[in-house]
C-alpha positions as CSV (number, residue, x, y, z in Angstrom):
1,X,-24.9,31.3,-44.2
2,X,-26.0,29.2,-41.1
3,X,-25.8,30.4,-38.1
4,X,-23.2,28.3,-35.3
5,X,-22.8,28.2,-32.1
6,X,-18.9,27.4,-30.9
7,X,-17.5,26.7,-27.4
8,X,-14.5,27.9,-26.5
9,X,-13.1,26.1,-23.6
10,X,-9.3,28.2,-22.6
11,X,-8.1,29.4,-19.5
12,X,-6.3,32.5,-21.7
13,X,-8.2,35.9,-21.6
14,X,-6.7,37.1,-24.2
15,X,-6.9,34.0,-26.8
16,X,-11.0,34.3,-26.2
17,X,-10.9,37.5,-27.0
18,X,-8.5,36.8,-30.0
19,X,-11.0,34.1,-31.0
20,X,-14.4,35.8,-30.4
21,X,-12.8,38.9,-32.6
22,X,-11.7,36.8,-35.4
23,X,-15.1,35.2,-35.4
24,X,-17.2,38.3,-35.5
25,X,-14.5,39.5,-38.2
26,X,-16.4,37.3,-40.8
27,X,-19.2,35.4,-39.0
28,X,-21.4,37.8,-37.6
29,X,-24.4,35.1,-37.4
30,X,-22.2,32.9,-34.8
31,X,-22.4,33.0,-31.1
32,X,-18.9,32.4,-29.2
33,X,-19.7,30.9,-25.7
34,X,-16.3,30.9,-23.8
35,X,-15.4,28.7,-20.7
36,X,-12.4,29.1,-18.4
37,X,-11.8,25.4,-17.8
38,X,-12.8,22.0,-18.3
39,X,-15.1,22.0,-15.2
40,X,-16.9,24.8,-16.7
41,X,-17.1,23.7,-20.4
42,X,-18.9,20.4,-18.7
43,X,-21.2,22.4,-16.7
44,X,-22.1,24.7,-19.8
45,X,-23.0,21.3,-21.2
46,X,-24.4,19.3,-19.3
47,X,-26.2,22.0,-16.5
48,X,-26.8,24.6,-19.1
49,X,-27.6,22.3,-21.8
50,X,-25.3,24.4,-24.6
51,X,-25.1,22.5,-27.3
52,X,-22.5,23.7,-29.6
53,X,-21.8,23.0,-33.4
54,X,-18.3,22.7,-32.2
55,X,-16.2,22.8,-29.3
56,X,-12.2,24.0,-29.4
57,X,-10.5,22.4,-26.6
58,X,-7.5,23.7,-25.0
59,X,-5.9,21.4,-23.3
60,X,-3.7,23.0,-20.7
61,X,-5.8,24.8,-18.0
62,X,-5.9,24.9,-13.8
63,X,-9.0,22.6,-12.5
64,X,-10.1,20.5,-15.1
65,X,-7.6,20.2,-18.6
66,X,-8.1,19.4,-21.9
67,X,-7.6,15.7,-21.0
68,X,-9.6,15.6,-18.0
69,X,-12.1,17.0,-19.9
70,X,-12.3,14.5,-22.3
71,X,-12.2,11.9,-20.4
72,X,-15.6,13.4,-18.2
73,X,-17.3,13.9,-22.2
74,X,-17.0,10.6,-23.3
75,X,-19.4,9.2,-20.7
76,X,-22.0,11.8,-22.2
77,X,-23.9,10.0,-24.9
78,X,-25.7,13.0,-25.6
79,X,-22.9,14.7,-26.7
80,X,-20.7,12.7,-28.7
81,X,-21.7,13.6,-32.1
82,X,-20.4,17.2,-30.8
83,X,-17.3,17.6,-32.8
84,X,-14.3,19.0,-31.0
85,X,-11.1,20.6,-32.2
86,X,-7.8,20.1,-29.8
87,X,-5.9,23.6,-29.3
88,X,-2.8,23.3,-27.8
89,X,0.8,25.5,-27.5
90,X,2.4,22.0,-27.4
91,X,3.2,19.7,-30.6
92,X,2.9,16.4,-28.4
93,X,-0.7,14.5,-28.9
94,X,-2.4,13.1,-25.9
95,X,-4.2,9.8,-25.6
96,X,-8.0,10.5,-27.3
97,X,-10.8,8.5,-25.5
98,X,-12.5,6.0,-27.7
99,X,-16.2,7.5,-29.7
100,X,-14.9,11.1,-29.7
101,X,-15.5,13.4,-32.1
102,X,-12.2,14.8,-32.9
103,X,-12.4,17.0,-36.0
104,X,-8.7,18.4,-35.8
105,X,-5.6,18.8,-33.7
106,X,-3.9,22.2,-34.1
107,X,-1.0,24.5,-32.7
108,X,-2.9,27.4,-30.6
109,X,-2.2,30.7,-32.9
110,X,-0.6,33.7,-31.0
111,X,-1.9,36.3,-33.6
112,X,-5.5,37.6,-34.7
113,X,-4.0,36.6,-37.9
114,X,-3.4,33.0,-36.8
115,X,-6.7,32.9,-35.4
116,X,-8.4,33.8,-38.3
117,X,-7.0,31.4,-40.9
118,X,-7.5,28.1,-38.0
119,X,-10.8,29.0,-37.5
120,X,-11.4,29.9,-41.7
121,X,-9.6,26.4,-42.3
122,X,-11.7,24.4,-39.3
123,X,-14.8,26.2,-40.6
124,X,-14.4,25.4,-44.2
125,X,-14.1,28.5,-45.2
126,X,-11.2,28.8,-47.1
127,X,-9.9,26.8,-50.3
128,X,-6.5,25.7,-48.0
């Protein structure tokens, strides 16, 4: 199995740590980065040069949200092909900047078992 590297960008202790567990529940040869905002999901990018197979975006958070942040990565070139998947506790949509990536748009799970079948199904994983 390949190895991945995701970025988690959400303000929510807890949800990392629901996500990074589900992840090392059956992907052991995947790094989890985590980022506590928009601001800091851009600097992990752009500073840092990360460069995830896969970014899940949450979209409410304090400094920079899931909207600002999106509208700071489409001006990046270099990371455009990055595919991203939109968390969110809210059903609305927002507005997606033109030339993003947006792989899927998904209800934020409350439960590890939540977690693990979003990230099974965003990960192809799973026949559903």
């Amino acid at each position: 199995m390949k190895s991945l590297k995701l970025l988690l960008i959400d303000d929510d202790p807890d949800d990392q740590d629901l996500f990074a567990e589900t992840i090392r529940g059956f992907r052991s040869n995947t790094e989890c980065v985590m980022a506590l905002n928009g601001q800091i999901g851009l600097d992990k990018l752009l500073i840092e040069k990360l460069r995830p197979d896969l970014i899940f975006l949450d979209l409410n958070m304090p400094v920079m949200n899931g909207s600002q942040f999106l509208e700071a990565f489409k001006n990046q070139s270099s990371l455009l092909k990055i595919p991203i998947v939109i968390l969110s506790t809210s059903i609305s949509r927002i507005a997606i900047p033109e030339g993003i990536n947006i792989k899927t748009f998904l209800t934020k799970p409350d439960t590890f078992a939540g977690w693990e079948e979003t990230i099974k199904i965003t990960l192809g994983l799973t026949g559903a």
